[in-house]
ZADO-1210 file (C-alpha; in nm, 4 decimals, padded with zeros to 6 digits):
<atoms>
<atom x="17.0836" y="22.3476" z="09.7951" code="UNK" pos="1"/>
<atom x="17.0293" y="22.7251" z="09.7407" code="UNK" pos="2"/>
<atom x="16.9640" y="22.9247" z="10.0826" code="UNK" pos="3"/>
<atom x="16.6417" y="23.0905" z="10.0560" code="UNK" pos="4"/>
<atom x="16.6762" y="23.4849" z="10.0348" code="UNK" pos="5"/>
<atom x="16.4698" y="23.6577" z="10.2418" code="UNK" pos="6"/>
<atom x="16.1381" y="23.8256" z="10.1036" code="UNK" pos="7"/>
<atom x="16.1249" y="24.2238" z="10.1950" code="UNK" pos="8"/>
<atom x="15.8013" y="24.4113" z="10.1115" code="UNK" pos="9"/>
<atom x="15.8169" y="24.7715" z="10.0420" code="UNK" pos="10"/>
<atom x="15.5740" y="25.0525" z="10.1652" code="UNK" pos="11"/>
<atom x="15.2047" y="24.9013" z="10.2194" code="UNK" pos="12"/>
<atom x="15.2675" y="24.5800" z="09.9721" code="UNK" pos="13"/>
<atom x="15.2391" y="24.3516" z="10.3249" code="UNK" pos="14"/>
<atom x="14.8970" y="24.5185" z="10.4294" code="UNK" pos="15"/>
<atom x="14.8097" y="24.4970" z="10.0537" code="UNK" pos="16"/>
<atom x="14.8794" y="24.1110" z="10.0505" code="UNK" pos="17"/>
<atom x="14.7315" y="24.0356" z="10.3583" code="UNK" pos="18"/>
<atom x="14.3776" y="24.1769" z="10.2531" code="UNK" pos="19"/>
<atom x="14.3477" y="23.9450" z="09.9804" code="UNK" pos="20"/>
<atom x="14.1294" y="23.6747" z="10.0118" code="UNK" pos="21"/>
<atom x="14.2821" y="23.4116" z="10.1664" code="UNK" pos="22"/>
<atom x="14.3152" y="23.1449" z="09.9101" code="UNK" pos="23"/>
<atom x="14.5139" y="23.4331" z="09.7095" code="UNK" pos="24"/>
<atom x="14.7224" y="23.4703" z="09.9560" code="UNK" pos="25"/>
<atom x="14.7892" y="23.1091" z="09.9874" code="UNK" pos="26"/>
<atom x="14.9169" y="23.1230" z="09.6274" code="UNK" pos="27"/>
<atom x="15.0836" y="23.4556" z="09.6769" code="UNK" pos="28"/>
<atom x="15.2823" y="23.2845" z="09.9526" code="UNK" pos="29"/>
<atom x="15.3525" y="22.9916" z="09.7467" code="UNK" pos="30"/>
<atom x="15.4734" y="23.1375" z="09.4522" code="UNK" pos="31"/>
<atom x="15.6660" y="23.3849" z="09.6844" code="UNK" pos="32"/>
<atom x="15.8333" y="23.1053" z="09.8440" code="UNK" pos="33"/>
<atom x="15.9552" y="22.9350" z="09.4716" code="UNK" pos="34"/>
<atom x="16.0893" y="23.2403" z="09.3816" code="UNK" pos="35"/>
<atom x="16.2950" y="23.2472" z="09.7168" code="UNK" pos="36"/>
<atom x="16.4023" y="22.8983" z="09.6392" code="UNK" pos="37"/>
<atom x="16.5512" y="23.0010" z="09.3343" code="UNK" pos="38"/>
<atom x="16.2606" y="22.9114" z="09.1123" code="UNK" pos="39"/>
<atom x="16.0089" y="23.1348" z="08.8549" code="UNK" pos="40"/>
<atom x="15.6790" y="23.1386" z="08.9591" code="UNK" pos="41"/>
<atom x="15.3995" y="22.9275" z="08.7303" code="UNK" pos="42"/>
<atom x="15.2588" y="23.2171" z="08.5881" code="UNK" pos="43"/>
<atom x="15.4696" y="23.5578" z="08.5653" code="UNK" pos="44"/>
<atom x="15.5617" y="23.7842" z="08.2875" code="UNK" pos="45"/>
<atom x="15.8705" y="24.0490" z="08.3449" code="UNK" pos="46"/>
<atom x="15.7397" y="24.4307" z="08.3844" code="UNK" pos="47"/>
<atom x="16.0214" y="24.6695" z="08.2511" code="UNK" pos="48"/>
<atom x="15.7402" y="24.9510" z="08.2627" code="UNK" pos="49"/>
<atom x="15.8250" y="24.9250" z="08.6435" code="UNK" pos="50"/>
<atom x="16.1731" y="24.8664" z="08.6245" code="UNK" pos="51"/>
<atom x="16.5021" y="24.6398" z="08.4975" code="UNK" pos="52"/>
<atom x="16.4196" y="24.2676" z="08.6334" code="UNK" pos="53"/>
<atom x="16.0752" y="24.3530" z="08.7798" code="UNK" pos="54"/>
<atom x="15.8932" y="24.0792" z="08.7083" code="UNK" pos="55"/>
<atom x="15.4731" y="24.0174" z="08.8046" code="UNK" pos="56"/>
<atom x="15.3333" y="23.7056" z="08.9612" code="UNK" pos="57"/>
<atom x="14.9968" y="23.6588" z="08.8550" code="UNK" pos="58"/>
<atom x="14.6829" y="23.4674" z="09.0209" code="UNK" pos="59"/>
<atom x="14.3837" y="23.3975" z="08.9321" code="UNK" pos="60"/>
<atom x="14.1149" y="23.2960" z="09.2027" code="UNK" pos="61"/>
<atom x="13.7417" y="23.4063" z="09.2446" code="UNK" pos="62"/>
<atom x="13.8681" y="23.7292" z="09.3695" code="UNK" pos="63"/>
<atom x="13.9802" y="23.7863" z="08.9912" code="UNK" pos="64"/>
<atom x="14.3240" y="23.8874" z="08.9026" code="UNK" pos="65"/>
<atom x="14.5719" y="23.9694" z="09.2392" code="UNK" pos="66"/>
<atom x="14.9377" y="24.0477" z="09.1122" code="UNK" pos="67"/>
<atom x="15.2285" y="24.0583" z="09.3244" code="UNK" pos="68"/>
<atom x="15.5093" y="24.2671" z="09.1693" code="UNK" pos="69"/>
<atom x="15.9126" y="24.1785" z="09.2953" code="UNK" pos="70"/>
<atom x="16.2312" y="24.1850" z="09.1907" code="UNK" pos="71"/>
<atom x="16.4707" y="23.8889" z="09.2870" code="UNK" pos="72"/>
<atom x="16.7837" y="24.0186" z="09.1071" code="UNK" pos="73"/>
<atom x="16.9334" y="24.1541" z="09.4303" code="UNK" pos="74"/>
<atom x="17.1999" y="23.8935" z="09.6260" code="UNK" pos="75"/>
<atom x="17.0507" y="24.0043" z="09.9575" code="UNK" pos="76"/>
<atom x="16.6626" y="23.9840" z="09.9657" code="UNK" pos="77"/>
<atom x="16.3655" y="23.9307" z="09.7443" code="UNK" pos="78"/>
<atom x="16.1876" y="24.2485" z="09.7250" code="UNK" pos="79"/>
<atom x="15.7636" y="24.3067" z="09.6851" code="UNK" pos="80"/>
<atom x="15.7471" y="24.6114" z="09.5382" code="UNK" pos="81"/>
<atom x="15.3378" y="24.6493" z="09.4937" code="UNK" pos="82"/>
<atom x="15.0707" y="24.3813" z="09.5202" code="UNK" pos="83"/>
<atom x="14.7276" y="24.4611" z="09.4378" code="UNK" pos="84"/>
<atom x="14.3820" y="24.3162" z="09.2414" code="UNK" pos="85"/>
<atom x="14.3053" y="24.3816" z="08.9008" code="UNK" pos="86"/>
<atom x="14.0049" y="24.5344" z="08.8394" code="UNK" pos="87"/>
<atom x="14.0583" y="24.5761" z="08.4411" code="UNK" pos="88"/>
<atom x="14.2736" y="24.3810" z="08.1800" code="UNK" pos="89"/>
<atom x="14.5242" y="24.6604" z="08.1728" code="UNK" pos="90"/>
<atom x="14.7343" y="24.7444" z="08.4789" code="UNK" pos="91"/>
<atom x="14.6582" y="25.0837" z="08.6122" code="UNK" pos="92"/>
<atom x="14.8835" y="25.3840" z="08.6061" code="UNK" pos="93"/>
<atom x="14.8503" y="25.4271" z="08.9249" code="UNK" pos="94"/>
<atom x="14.9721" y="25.0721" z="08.9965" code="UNK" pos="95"/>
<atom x="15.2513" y="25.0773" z="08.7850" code="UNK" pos="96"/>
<atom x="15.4058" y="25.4352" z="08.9248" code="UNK" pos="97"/>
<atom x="15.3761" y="25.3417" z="09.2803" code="UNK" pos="98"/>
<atom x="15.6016" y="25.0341" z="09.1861" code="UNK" pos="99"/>
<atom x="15.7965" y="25.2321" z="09.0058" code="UNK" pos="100"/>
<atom x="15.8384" y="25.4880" z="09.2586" code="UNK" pos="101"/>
<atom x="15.9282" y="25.2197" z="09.5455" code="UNK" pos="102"/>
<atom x="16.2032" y="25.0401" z="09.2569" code="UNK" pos="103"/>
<atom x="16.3601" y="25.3565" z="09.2229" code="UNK" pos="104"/>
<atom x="16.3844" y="25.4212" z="09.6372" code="UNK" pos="105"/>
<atom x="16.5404" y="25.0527" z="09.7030" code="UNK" pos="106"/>
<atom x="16.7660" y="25.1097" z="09.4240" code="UNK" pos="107"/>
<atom x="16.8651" y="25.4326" z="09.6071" code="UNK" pos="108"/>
<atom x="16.8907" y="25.2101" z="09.9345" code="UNK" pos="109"/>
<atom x="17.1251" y="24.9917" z="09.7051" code="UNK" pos="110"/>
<atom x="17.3763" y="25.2557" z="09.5954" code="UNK" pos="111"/>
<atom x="17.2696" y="25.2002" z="09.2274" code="UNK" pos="112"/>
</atoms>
């Protein structure tokens, strides 16, 4: 039996989660809880625009599309970089620099 890692969220990605409708966040917290079990997600695709082993959780409810982006390669936690609601089919600049930005800081925090 794997231990669960913990899940960290970086910078406003908790507040960010927790205004999502609340089926969404249902999800959120389910997929969030596979990944800590050592398990993908059902619906993901990896996001190297962000950073090495960033990887996007994506749900679809009648909210549209929220995506949760984390990175799980790290022995001590599970780490939510960004999660937010897509209001296009491409993800924003904007989106993808503020994960980017918060990667960058915890890999700083990790002495890579």
């Amino acid at each position: 039996m794997v231990k669960p890692k913990p899940v960290e969220f970086r910078g406003s990605s908790l507040e960010d989660l927790r205004a999502f409708p609340l089926a969404a966040r249902r999800e959120a917290g389910h997929q969030l809880d596979q990944v800590q079990n050592g398990q993908e997600p059902d619906d993901w695709k990896p996001m190297n625009a962000v950073g090495q082993g960033v990887k996007e959780i994506r749900i679809r409810d009648e909210a549209g599309a929220i995506r949760v982006l984390y990175v799980a390669k790290f022995t001590d936690a599970i780490y939510v970089l960004h999660c937010f609601q897509k209001k296009t089919g491409k993800t924003s600049n904007a989106d993808v620099e503020l994960a980017a930005k918060r990667y960058r800081e915890l890999l700083k925090e990790q002495g890579q």
